[in-house]
Structure formats: C-alpha cells, structure tokens
N, C-alpha and C positions, 0 to 999 in steps of 0.2 A: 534417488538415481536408480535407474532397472538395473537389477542385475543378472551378469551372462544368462542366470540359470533359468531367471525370466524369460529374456529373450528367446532364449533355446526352447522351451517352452512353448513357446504363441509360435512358432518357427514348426515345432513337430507337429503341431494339429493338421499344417497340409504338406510337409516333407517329412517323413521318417525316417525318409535316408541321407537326412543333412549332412553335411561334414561337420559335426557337432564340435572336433579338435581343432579345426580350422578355422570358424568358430572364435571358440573361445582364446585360440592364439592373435587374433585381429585385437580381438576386444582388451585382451592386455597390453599387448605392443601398443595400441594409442592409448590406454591409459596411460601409460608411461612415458610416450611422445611427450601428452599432454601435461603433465605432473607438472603441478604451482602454476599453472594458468585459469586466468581467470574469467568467469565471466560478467558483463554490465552488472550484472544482478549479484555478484560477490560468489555466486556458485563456482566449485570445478568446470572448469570448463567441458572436459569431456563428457559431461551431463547431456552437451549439445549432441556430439556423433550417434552418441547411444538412443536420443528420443527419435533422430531422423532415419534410425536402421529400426524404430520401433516401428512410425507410421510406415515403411515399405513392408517389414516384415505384415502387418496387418494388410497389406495388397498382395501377403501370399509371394510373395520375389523371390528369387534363386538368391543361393549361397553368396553368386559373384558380389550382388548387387546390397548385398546383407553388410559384406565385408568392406566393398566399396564404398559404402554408409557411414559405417565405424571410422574410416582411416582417410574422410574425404579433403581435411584439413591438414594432416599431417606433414604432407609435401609442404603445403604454403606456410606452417605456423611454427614450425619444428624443424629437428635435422635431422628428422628423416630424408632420406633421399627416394627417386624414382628406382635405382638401383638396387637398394635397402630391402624396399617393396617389392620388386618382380623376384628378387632371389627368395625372400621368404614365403610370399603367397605364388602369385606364375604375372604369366608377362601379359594375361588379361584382364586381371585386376590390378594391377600399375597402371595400363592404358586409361584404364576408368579412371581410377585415384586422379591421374593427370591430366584429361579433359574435365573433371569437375573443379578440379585446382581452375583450370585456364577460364572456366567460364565463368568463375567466381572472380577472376580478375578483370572479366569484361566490365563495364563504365556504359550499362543499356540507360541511366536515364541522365548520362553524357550531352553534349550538342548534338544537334542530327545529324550532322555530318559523319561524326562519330557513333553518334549512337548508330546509324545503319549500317556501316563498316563493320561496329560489334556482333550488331543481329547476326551479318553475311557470318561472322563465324562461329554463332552458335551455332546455325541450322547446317554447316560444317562439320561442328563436332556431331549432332545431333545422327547427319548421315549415318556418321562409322559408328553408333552404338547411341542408341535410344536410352538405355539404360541412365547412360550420362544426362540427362534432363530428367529422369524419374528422381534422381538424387536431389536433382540441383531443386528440383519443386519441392521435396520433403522438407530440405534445405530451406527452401525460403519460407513452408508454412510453420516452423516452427519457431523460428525468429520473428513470426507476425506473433503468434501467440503468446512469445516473450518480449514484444518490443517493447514494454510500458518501463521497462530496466534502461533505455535506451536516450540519449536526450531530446528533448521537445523537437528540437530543429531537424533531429536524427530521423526521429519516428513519421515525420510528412515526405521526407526525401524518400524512404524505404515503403511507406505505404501507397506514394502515389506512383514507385514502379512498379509495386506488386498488383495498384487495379490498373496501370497501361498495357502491362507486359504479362507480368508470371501469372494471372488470374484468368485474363485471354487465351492465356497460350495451354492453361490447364485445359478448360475448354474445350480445346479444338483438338486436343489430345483424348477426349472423351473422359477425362476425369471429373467432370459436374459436379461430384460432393468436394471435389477440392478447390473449385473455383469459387461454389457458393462462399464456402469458409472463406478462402482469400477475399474472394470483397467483402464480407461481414466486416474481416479483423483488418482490411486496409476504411473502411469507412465508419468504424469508430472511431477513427486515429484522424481523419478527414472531415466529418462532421459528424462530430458524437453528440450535439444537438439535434441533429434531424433525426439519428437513429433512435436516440431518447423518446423523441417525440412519437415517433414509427411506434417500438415497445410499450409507452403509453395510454397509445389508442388502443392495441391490440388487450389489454389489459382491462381496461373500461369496456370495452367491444365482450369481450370474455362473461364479464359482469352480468353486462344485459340481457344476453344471448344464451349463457352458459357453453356445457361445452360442442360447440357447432360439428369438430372432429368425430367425437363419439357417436353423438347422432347419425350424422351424415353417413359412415360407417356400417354403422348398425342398420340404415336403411340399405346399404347395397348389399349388404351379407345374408337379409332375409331375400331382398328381389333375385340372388344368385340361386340361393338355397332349393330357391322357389322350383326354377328352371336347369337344379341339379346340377349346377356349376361349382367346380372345386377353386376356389380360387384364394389368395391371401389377399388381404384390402389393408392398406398402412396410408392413414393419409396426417397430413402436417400441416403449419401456416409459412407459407412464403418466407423468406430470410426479413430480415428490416433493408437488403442493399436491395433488393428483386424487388421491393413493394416501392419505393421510396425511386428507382428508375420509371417503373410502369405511371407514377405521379407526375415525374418530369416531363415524360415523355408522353402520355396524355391531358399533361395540365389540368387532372383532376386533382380533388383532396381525396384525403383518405374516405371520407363519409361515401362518396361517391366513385370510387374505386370496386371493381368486381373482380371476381376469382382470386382475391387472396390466400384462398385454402387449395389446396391439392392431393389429389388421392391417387396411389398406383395402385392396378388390379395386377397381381402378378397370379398369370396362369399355368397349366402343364403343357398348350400347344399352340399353333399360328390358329388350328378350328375354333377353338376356344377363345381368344382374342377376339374375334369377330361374334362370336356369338355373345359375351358379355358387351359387346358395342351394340348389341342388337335390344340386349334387355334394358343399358341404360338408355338410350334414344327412347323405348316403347313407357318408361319409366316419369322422365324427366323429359324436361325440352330441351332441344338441342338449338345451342345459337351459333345462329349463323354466320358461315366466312371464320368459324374458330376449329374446322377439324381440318386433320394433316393424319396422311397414314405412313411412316414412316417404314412401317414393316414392309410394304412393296414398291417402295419408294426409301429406302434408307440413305440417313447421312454418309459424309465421306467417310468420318472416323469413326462407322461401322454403327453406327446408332441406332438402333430400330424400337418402336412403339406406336401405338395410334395414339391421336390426340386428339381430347374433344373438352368442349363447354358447354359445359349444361345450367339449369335455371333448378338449383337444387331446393332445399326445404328453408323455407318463408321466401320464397322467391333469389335468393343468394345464389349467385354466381358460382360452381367450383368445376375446377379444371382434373379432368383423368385423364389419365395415361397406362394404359393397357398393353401389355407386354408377358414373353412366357419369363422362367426362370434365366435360361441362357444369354437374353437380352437385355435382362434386369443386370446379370450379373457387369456385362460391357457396359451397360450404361450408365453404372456406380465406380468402375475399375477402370473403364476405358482402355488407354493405350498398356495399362501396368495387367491387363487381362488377358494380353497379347503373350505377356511374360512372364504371369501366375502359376505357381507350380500347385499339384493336386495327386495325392501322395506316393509323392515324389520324383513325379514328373511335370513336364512342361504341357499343362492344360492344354487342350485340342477344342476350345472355343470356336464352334463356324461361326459366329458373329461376328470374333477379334478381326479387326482391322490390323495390317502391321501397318505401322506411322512410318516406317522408312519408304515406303513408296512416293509416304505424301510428300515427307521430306525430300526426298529426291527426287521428285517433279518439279518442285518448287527450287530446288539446286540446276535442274536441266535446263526451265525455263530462260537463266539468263547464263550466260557467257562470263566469263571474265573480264571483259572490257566493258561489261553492263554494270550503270552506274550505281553504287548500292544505295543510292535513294528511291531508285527504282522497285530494287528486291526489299526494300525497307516496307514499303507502299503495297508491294505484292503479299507481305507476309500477312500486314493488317487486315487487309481486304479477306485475304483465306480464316486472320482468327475472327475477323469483329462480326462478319455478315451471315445471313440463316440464308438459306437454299430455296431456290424455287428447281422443279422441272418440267424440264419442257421434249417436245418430241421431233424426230425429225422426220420430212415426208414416209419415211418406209416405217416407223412406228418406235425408232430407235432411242433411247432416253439420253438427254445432256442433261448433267448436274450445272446449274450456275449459281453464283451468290445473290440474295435476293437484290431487287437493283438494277441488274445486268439488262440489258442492250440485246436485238438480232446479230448486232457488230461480233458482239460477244461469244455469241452464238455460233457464228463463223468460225471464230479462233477458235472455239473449243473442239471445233469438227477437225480444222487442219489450218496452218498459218497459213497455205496456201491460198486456200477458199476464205478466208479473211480477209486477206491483201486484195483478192480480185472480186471482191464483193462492193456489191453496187445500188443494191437493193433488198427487201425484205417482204414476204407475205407472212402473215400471221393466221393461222385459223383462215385460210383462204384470200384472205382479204392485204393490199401493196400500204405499206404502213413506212412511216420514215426510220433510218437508222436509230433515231434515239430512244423512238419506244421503249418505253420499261417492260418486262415480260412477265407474266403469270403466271401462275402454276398451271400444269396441265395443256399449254397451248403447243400448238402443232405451227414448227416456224420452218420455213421453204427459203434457202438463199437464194438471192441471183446473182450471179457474176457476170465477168468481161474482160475478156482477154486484152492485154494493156492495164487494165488498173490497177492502179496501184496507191498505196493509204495514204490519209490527206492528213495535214496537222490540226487539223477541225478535229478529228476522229479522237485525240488523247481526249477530249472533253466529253466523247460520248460513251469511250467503251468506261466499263466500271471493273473490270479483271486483269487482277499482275499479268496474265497471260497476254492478252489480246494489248494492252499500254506494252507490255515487253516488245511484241512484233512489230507493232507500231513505232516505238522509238528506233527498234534498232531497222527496219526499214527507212525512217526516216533519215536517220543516220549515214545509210550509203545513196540517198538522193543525196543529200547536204554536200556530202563527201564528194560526189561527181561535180556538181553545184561550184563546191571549193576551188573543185580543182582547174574547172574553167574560167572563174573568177579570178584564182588565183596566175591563170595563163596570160592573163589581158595585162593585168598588173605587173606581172614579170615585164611582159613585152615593154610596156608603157614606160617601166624605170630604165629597163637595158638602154633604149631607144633614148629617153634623158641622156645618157653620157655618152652616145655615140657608139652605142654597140649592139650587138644584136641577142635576143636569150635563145641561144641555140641550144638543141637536147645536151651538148656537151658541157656548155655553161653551167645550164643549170645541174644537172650532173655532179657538176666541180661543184656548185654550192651548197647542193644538199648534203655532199661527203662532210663539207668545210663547216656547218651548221649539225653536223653528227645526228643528221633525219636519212630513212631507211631509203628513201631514193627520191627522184625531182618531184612524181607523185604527192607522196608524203609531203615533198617541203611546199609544192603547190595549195594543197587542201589547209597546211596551216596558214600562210598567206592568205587564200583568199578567204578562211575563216579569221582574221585578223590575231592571230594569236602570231605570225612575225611579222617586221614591213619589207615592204618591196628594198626600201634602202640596205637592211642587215642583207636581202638575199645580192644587190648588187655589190655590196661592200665584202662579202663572201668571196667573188673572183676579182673586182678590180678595186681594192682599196685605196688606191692612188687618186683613182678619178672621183670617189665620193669624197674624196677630203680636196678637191681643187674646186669642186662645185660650193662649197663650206669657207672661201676664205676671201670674199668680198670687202668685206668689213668683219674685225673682230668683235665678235658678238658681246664682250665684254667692255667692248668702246662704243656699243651703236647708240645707248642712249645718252645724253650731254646733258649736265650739270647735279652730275653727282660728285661726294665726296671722294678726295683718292679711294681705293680698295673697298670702296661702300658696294655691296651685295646689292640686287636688284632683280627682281622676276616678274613676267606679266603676269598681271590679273584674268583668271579665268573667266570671272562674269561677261568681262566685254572683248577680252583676248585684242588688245590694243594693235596696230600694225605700222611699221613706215609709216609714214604719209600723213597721218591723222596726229591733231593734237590731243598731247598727253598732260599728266598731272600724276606727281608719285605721291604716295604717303608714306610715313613707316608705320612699321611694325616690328614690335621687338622680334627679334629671334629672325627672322625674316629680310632684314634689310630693310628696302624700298621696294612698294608694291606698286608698278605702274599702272595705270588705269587711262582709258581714252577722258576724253575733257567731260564728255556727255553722259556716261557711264551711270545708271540710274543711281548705283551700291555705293556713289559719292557722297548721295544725303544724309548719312549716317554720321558722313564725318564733317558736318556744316559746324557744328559746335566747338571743332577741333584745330583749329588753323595751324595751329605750331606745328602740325606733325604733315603740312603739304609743301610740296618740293618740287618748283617750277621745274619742267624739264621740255626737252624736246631730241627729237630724234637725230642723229650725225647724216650731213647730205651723203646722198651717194648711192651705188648699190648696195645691198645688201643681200644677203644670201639667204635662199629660199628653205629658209627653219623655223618661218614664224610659225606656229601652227594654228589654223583659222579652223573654227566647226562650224557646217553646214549644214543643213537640213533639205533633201531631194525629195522629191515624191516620183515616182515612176509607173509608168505602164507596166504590166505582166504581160511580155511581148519575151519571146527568143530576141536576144544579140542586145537588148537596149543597154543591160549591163556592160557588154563589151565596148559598147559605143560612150557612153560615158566615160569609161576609165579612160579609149582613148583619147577623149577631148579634152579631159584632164592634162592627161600626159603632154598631150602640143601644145598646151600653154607653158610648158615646162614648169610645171608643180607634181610634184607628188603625194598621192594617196598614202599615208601613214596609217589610218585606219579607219575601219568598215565595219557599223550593225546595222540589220533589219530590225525598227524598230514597231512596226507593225506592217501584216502580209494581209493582203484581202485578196480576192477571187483574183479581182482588176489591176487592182494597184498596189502598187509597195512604197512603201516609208523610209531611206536611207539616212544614218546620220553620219554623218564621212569628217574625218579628221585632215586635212591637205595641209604640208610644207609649203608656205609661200613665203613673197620678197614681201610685198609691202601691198594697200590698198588699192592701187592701182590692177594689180596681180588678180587680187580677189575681186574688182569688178571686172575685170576682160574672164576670168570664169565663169561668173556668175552670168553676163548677158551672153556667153557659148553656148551655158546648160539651157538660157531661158528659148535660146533658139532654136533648141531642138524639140521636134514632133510630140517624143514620145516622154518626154521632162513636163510633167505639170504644175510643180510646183520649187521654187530656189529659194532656201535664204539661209540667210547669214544665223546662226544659233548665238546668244547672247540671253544671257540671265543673271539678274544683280545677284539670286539668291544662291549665286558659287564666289561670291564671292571670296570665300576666305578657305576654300579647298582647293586642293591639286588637282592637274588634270589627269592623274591615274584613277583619283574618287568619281570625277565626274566621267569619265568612262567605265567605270564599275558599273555606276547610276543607272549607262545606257546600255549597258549591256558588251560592251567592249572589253578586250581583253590589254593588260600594261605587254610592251614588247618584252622578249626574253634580254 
C-alpha cells in the first residue's frame, strides 16, 4: 500500500506548494473511515482510494482532486457524512466527494431506458466540476486492474461497461493512454482467447523479424540527424484490443493486417512538425487516403498531431504521428491537462481544451422535456465517431463526426438554416441530403422560406445536434397535428350525447382531467394518450353512463355458468350479431371467440373446454371494441372528415396510431366503441365511400390470441387510456 510520504512525494515533483498537512489529514480520516474493510481480494480496502489518488496524482492534479480521491467512498461506505467532510476539508471538496458518491450509484449498464436517464445525469454532474469524472475514470481503471479478485459473472458485467462507456468516454476526454488500457483490461476479461492469440502472433512475428521498433527507430533518428532535426522518436506495437478491432473491422488476419507499429516524433515547434513530415514522405512512401493534419485542423477535445502511413523497412506498414511537446503532453493528459498543476500552479496549456464547454453544449443541445434516449444517442455519436471537416462557402470550418450529412451541416451552422434547408451543393456540384461528407469539402446550403423538417430527415442526419432539432420540431408539428385531431374527436364525442364541445366545456374538462388547459388536453387526445369518452365523461358523466346501459354487459352473452367471468378474444374481437363459441381458460374464465376465428384450431383436440354460447337479443351498448385498419390520402381535412363520419354513425374513436406515413398516403389503425356487426358494417361501407379512404378493414389475427388489448396496442404503437 503507498504510503502518504509516497504520495506527497510524486505530488511535489509538479506542486511544491501542496497543502502537504491537508494531505495527509484526508489520507488518515479515510484510513480510518475505512478500518476492517475489505477488499474482493482480502486486502484493506483503503488500498483502493490511495491507488486512484496515485494514477491522478501521476496526471499532475490539484490538492482538491488528490483529496477527493482519498475520501471518494467514504460518504457511500462509511459514516462519514457530507457534513463531516466540508467542516474538515471546505465545501469544494465535499461537493466532489458527493458527485463521485452519486455517479458511483448510477446503474450506466442498467436498461436503456435507464441507462440514459443515468448518462443525462452524469454529464450533469460532469457540467459543475469535470474533476468529478477524472475520479470517477481513475476509479474505474483500477478496479479493471484488479478485477481478476471479482467473480466470473462480476468481472463481464464491469468489463463490458467499462469498453461501452468509461473507455469511450476516456477518449473523447483526450485521455488516449486511459482508454487504450481500459480496453486492454475490459478485453481480457471479454475475450482472453483472442487477446492470447493477438500476443502470440506478435511474439512469433518478433522472432522472424527481430526487433522491427529498434530498427525502424534508428532509421528516423539518422534521416532526422541528417536534415538537423532535433526531435525524440518513441515508437511501440498497437495494444492486442486496437489490432484485433482493425481485424474485425477489415476482415483481415493478422498476417495481412498493416501498420501494427506506431511511432511519435515529438518536436520543439508546428515549423518542425512539417518539416520532419517532409523528410519522412522524401524517405519512405507515403500511402495513400492515410494522412490527417490535425494540427490545423484539430479535434474537439483539443487534440492536435499530423498523421501519416508510410511503407516503412521490408516493405511494413507503420503509422507516425508528429507533434511538438505541448501536444504531446494533451494528447497523453487530455482533459486532466486542462487541470495539471506545474510547480505549483495550474498549467497554461494553449492546446488544453476545457471539457466543460463540450459538456455543456451537449447539456444546451436538449431541453428538459428531450427524451433522454435522445441525449443518450447524442452522447454516443460525440464519443464513438472521428471527425471529418468541412468548409463553408466564405471558407469558414464545421467540425462534424465522420458519417455526417449536408443535413448536418446545416444544424451545425444554425437550427435555423437546418429546418429551412432543402437542398445541398458539395464542391459545387446539388447532391441529395444524405450524402456522406469528406474531409476537406466545400458544402453550400439551400433554403426556403416555409420549410420545415420531414420525419425522413431523423434517418439521414447522423448528429445528436441536428436528430435533437429535428425531433423537437417534429414534436410541435405533431403537437398542432394533436390538437386539431384532437378538436374533431372532441366535437364528434360531445355531438354523441347531445352537446356541443364549446371552449367552455372543454375548459371544464381539462381542469377535471388536472391537464394545463383545453390545449393540452386536445394534443393528448388526438395523440391517443386519453379518449374522447374520459374527455366527455369529464363534464357530463351522467350522459356517458346512460349511453352504457342497454344491456348489462355482464348478461350480454348467454349460456354461461352463474358468476362465470368471460372476456372477448382479441384475435377476432367477436361482436353482437355473429356467432360465437367460448372456451376456458384457467385464470381467465371463458374466452369468447367468433365461430370462424382462425386461433379455434389449436383447440380442435380439446372439446371439454368449449362452451356453446350466443349473444342476448337486443340492443346493446356501443363498448364492443372493433380495430380497423384505414389507409388515407395526405390531403388537409381528410382526418377531420373521417372522425366525423365516424361519430354520425354514433360510435366512438377510443383510439388512434399512424402506423406508417408516406409522401401520399397514411396508414391508420383506429380502435372504435361499437353495438354490434351490424354497426361495424354501416362504418365500414361510410369509410369505403368516401374519396379520400383507399383502403377499410376490419383488423383481426389468430396470433393475439391470448393477449390483452393494452399488449396489442403497445404492439401498434398506441397508448392504454389514463
């Protein structure tokens, strides 16, 4: 186990003027927290705090963040308190201690549902203090390094969030040597077969070859020497997880795989950079479509280097990366470069990127009412994807993720010019929206005043930013959509019992339903999330239960046993009129089912369990619920005119999905209260005689059998009423 004097130690090489008592009062208070705890591995447990205030202290970190390290379990494991802590350290290291406790309780390889809800409030905490995720990653790589203490079942759940999540996320924080290692030690634990095999090759390869590093090395340190270049050369072999992606991902083997070695020239300036690109190109061959200048052209999280691949000695592939010292240093430290002290203050890196901008772009981007599968999908896109750039007519640079769209391209200039985008020039030349974009190309939007984004477009853009606009524009079409839909269906039910849905009514029923006004209770109506009946039963509940007592619905069907339960069958959704056939089922009663009913052949083997029945004369009251299937023109008012035709037959719309939208036509599957068969054909020949109706029928399928009709409107997209 380190001990303080250690720490303090590797701590003074870049602060001098540490709070070295401050210090060492963290480092005792959670030893002592911790005392008689254990770790998987039978060690003290505060062996933990101490190694993850080790790897920060090695990134050069402030006091806060040193302390914060030491004491980051203490809340969650101990009784210690938040209180405990701000009185003895201050109220900035509590707040730490307390957003690495909360994100340690997050549940990231959770359900998605969940899991995105968690992400939304990492990048939360992340906003108000970055520090908190430098912990929380030291935190997780040392627990990769000790997971082999952990059990089998333990060590695939922890490794395969550490290559979704904490290994990505290192990444795109610019910590590179932390991500390598995260996926190293999450894909041992994943396939320690492949890696074996990986280490293997390289070993035999080693054999044949000797050492290809040395060499290769020693060749650029004479051609530098040559042309009076000062520069350091450190080159290495790939990880086994970086070689063994670049296999998958080109469907090579190993034999036939190139640039498994890698070399960085780190120099004194940007002149130098170029001029050692100059002597390898004049050197070696350069291949093609494999160089990237980063240095004038830099990533988001401040990353700068050239990149090139060359045809090095016996013909071997290896890959350089050329950079001075100050870019070397961010592109090893990344986001903790931002926060690196240098003796004894907070480094003045021009490279460091701060990560809270990015963070809080990626916070602005969505709303609070944006669903966090959205910001889940945005976060991925920002760690998983590499960069292309592109320019805009005045010569001005867009960053995008490789992938990206002119769509794209829009949104990143302004949501505006996104939404009223209509077309695209590339390099001169009118190209469709989905084009993938280049590096280097010059892209020209066109707009139009009116337009506005299609639902085609989520398919084309590839950026949380541009799917964000998109949704939530789509969102207040839908919404106006709702709420005129939702206005016909009012009218159509009110009009049912004899009344009218004046502003007032409705009014009274959206107070009575506790929605924010008629508005409101419109948009959810016509998005089927209430029915027209709850909104009529809202003001006149007398008249929805008089329309309801034709026939008690518990006498309508005959020759059942007294108090025997009975429900119809969703496959064929049975009605009045038609003959019927029950069967039981345990738990369930008797399942009525039409005579014809395909889901009857299953039970030809069964006869004890069918139960002649048939329907009691008379009327009945309009609760059967029939599903339909409509097809429609994409015309203004067709919707309106449907509901009303609906409604004059006196049936009501209970609920409503779009189960597919084309340019032309739409797909409706409508749920309708009706009496009986008779009911459902004088519907059905209304719709078929109307213009803009191309297609009517009755929905029916053996294989719902034995689900409910909240499952089978999940299915379709429908929502159960409140």
């Amino acid at each position: 186990m380190m001990s303080p004097d250690a720490l303090l130690a590797t701590v003074r090489t870049y602060n001098p003027k540490t709070n070295e008592a401050l210090i060492r009062t963290a480092f005792e208070y959670g030893e002592r927290m911790h005392e008689g705890q254990k770790r998987h591995s039978g060690e003290p447990y505060f062996t933990h705090p101490i190694a993850v205030a080790g790897i920060l202290a090695e990134q050069k970190l402030d006091d806060a963040t040193l302390i914060t390290a030491l004491l980051h379990d203490t809340i969650e494991d101990t009784k210690s308190t938040y209180g405990e802590v701000a009185q003895m350290f201050d109220e900035d290291i509590a707040k730490l201690v307390d957003g690495v406790t909360k994100l340690t309780n997050l549940q990231l390889s959770s359900s998605e549902t969940k899991q995105a809800e968690n992400f939304r409030k990492l990048f939360v905490a992340m906003a108000k203090d970055v520090r908190v995720i430098l912990v929380k990653l030291a935190d997780r790589l040392h627990n990769m390094r000790t997971i082999k203490a952990m059990r089998p079942e333990k060590q695939v759940i922890k490794a395969r969030e550490t290559m979704d999540i904490y290994a990505p996320l290192a990444g795109r924080m610019g910590m590179q040597w932390m991500r390598e290692e995260l996926e190293d030690l999450a894909f041992r634990v994943l396939n320690p077969e492949g890696r074996a095999s990986i280490i293997r090759r390289f070993i035999r390869l080693q054999r044949e070859t000797g050492d290809v590093i040395e060499k290769i090395t020693g060749d650029m340190e004479k051609e530098l020497a040559a042309h009076y270049i000062d520069a350091t050369i450190v080159g290495r072999a790939k990880k086994p997880y970086s070689i063994w992606r670049k296999m998958e991902e080109k469907e090579q083997g190993f034999s036939r795989l190139s640039d498994i070695y890698g070399f960085r020239v780190i120099t004194a300036s940007d002149e130098d950079c170029y001029r050692v690109l100059g002597v390898i190109h004049r050197r070696w061959f350069a291949v093609p479509g494999r160089f990237k200048d980063y240095i004038s052209q830099p990533k988001t999280n401040g990353y700068r280097s050239i990149h090139t691949t060359v045809s090095g000695r016996d013909g071997k592939r290896v890959e350089v990366q050329i950079r001075t010292r100050q870019m070397h240093d961010v592109a090893e430290a990344g986001v903790a470069a931002h926060w690196s002290y240098r003796d004894g203050i907070r480094s003045q890196n021009p490279f460091a990127v701060d990560p809270v901008k990015w963070v809080a772009s990626l916070n602005e981007q969505f709303g609070p009412e944006d669903d966090h599968e959205d910001f889940l999908e945005a976060v991925k896109l920002e760690m998983y994807s590499d960069q292309v750039f592109c320019f805009t007519p005045k010569g001005e640079v867009v960053k995008l993720p490789r992938g990206a769209t002119p769509l794209d391209f829009a949104y990143a200039i302004h949501t505006r010019i996104g939404s009223a985008c209509v077309g695209a020039k590339v390099d001169g030349l009118r190209v469709p929206l989905w084009t993938r974009l280049k590096n280097g190309q010059s892209v020209e939007i066109v707009t139009a005043q009116g337009q506005q984004p299609q639902f085609t477009w989520l398919d084309i853009a590839a950026t949380g930013k541009a799917k964000s606009a998109i949704r939530r524009s789509l969102r207040e079409q839908d919404r106006q959509r709702f709420i005129k839909l939702g206005s016909e269906l009012a009218r159509s039910a009110f009009e049912n019992v004899g009344r009218k849905a004046t502003d007032k009514a409705l009014q009274a029923a959206a107070k009575t339903l506790r929605l924010d006004d008629s508005d409101a209770m419109l948009a959810e109506l016509g998005a089927s999330l209430i029915t027209a009946n709850e909104v009529v039963r809202a003001v006149y509940p007398e008249l929805v239960e008089k329309t309801d007592d034709s026939i008690d619905s518990n006498r309508a069907v005959i020759g059942l046993d007294q108090d025997q339960a009975h429900e119809r069958a969703q496959c064929c959704q049975p009605l009045p009129g038609e003959r019927i056939i029950g069967i039981t089922q345990r738990g369930r009663g008797v399942v009525v089912h039409a005579i014809d009913c395909a889901a009857l052949s299953q039970f030809e083997d069964q006869t004890h369990r069918w139960v002649d029945l048939h329907w009691q004369a008379g009327t009945h009251p309009p609760i059967h619920s029939a599903h339909l299937d409509v097809t429609i023109g994409n015309d203004a008012g067709v919707m309106g005119r449907i509901c009303t035709l609906i409604g004059e037959q006196g049936a009501n719309i209970s609920d409503l999905a779009f189960t597919d939208r084309k340019p032309d036509f739409y797909r409706l599957h409508l749920i309708v209260d009706l009496r009986d068969v008779e009911h459902l054909h004088s519907i059905i020949s209304v719709l078929s005689a109307e213009d803009d109706v191309a297609e009517v029928s009755r929905h029916q399928n053996p294989n719902d059998a034995n689900i409910s009709v909240t499952e089978i409107g999940t299915r379709l997209g429908l929502q159960a009423p409140r």
